[in-house]
N, C-alpha and C positions, 0 to 999 in steps of 0.2 A: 653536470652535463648541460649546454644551453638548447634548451629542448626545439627552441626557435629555428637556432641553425642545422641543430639535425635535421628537422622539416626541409628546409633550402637543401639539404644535402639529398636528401631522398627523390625532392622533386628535381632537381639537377641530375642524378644517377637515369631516372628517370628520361629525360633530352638526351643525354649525350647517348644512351642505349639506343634510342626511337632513330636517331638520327645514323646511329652507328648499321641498326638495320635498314633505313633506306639506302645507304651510304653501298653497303655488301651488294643490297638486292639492283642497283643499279650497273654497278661492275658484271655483275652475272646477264646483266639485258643485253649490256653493250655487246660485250663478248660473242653471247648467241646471235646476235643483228649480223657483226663482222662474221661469224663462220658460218650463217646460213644467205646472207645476202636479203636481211629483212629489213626492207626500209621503214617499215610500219613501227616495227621494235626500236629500229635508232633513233625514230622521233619522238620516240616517247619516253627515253630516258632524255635527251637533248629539252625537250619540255620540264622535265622535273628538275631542272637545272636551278632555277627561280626559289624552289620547294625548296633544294638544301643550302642552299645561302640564306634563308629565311629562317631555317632550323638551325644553322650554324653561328648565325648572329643571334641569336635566341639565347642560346647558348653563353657565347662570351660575355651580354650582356648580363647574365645571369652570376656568373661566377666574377664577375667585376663590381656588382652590388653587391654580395654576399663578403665581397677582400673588404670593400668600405664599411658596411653595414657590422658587419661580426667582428671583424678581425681574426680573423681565427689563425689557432698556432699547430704546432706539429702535424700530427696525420692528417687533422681539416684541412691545415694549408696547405699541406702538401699534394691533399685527393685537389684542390682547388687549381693550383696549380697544374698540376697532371692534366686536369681535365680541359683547361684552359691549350694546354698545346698538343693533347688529341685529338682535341674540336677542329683545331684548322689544319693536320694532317687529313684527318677527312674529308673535310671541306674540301683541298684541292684532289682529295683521292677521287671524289665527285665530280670534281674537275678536270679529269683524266678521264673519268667514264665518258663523259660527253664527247671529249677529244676521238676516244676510239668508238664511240655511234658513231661518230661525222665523217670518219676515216669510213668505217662501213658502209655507210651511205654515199660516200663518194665510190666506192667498189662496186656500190648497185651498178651504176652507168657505164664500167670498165670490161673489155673482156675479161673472163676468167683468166688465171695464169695458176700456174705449179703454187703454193702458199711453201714455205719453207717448212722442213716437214717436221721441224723442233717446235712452229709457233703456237700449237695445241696444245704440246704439252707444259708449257711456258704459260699459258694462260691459263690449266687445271691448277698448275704451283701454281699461283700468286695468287688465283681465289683460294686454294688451301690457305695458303700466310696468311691471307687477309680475315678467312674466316678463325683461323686458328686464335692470331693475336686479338681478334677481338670474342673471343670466349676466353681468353687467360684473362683479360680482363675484367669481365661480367664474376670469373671464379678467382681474382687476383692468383692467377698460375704462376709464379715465375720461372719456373722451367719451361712451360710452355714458352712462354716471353722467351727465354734464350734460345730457344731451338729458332724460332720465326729470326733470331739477330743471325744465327750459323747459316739458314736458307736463303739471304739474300745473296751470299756467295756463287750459289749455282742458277740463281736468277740472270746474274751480271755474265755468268760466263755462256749460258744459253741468248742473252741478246748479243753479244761478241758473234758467237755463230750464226747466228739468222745475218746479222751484218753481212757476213763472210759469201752467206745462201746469196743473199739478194742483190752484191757484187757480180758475185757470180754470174747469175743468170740475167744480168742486165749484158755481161759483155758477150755472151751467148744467143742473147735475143735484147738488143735494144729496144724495140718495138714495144716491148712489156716497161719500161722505162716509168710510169706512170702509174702501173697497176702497183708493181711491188718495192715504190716507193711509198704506197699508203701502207704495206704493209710493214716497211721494217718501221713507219711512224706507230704503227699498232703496238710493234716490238717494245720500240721506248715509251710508251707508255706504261705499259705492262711493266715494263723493270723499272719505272719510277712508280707505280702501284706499292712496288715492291721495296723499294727504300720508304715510303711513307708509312706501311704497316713494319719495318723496321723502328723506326722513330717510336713508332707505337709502343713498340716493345721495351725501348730504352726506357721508355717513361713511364711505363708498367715497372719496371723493375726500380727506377727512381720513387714512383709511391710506394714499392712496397719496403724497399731499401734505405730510401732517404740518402742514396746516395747516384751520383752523375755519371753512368758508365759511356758517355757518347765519346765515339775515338779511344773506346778501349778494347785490343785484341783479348781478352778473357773473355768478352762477353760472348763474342762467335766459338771463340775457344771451349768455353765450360758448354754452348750449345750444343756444340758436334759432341763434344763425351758422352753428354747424357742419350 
């Protein structure tokens, strides 16, 4: 065993965790900013924005000296790899928080309107997914992992509906035209939250597997069995 690269692997395991929980605990800020109307809240994930691209590049650079430095083969390279394209799922998953503070904080200024009355719970899912797949990962789950690839299915079909809501009541009340246009942008955020902690999962399942299930129906398939 090269006792060197285990060290780099511990302190790597280490970032990408650190990062994984600012990552979560940003998503859960936004969220509450947009369903309470706190502009205080969405500045302040919009502020840490800085934070995780700092922590994210930390990161790749990390796991880009360690592929030069070691070379490392099977599981090393494989945990290296993994972690190399979880790092920037999160990164933009960070990148999506801030999207839906801003959306919040533009809602500050907006009258209230009717919110679609799917978008709550669209947004408890996707923080479950997001918290789920990244504890299969801290526990290498792969079940877990597959369940998070079967949940993006009823993510994708709850933003289709909120679409539908906020057609809706745009031709019912044009006048609202502006409020719950930031809100079906919250929508898509949310459900691309939601394909990135899928990704997550693929590549959970690629570390623990070694092998590439992206664009494979078993993977949702074996989630919903279980």
């Amino acid at each position: 065993m090269n006792i060197a690269l285990q060290r780099e692997i511990d302190k790597l395991k280490r970032q990408i965790l650190a990062l994984s929980a600012e990552v979560e605990s940003d998503v859960r800020a936004a969220v509450r900013s947009e369903e309470n109307r706190d502009p205080a809240l969405a500045r302040s994930v919009i502020e840490r924005e800085a934070q995780i691209n700092a922590m994210e590049v930390d990161v790749e650079e990390e796991c880009l000296k360690m592929l030069a430095l070691y070379q490392p083969v099977a599981g090393d390279l494989r945990y290296i790899i993994a972690v190399l394209k979880i790092n920037q799922d999160l990164e933009r998953i960070g990148d999506l928080a801030v999207h839906i503070a801003e959306r919040g904080l533009f809602l500050c200024d907006l009258p209230r309107v009717e919110i679609p009355h799917r978008l709550g719970a669209m947004a408890d899912k996707v923080q479950a997914m997001l918290k789920k797949v990244l504890d299969a990962f801290v526990n290498l789950n792969e079940a877990a992992a597959r369940e998070v690839c079967a949940g993006d299915i009823e993510i994708d079909e709850i933003h289709r509906e909120i679409f539908q809501q906020v057609k809706d009541a745009v031709i019912r009340d044009p006048t609202t035209f502006e409020s719950v246009l930031q809100i079906l942008h919250v929508s898509r955020h949310l459900e691309r939250i939601g394909d990135h902690a899928t990704n997550i999962a693929e590549d959970l399942i690629y570390l623990i597997e070694g092998r590439i299930v992206r664009h494979t129906p078993e993977v949702s398939d074996k989630g919903q069995a279980k």
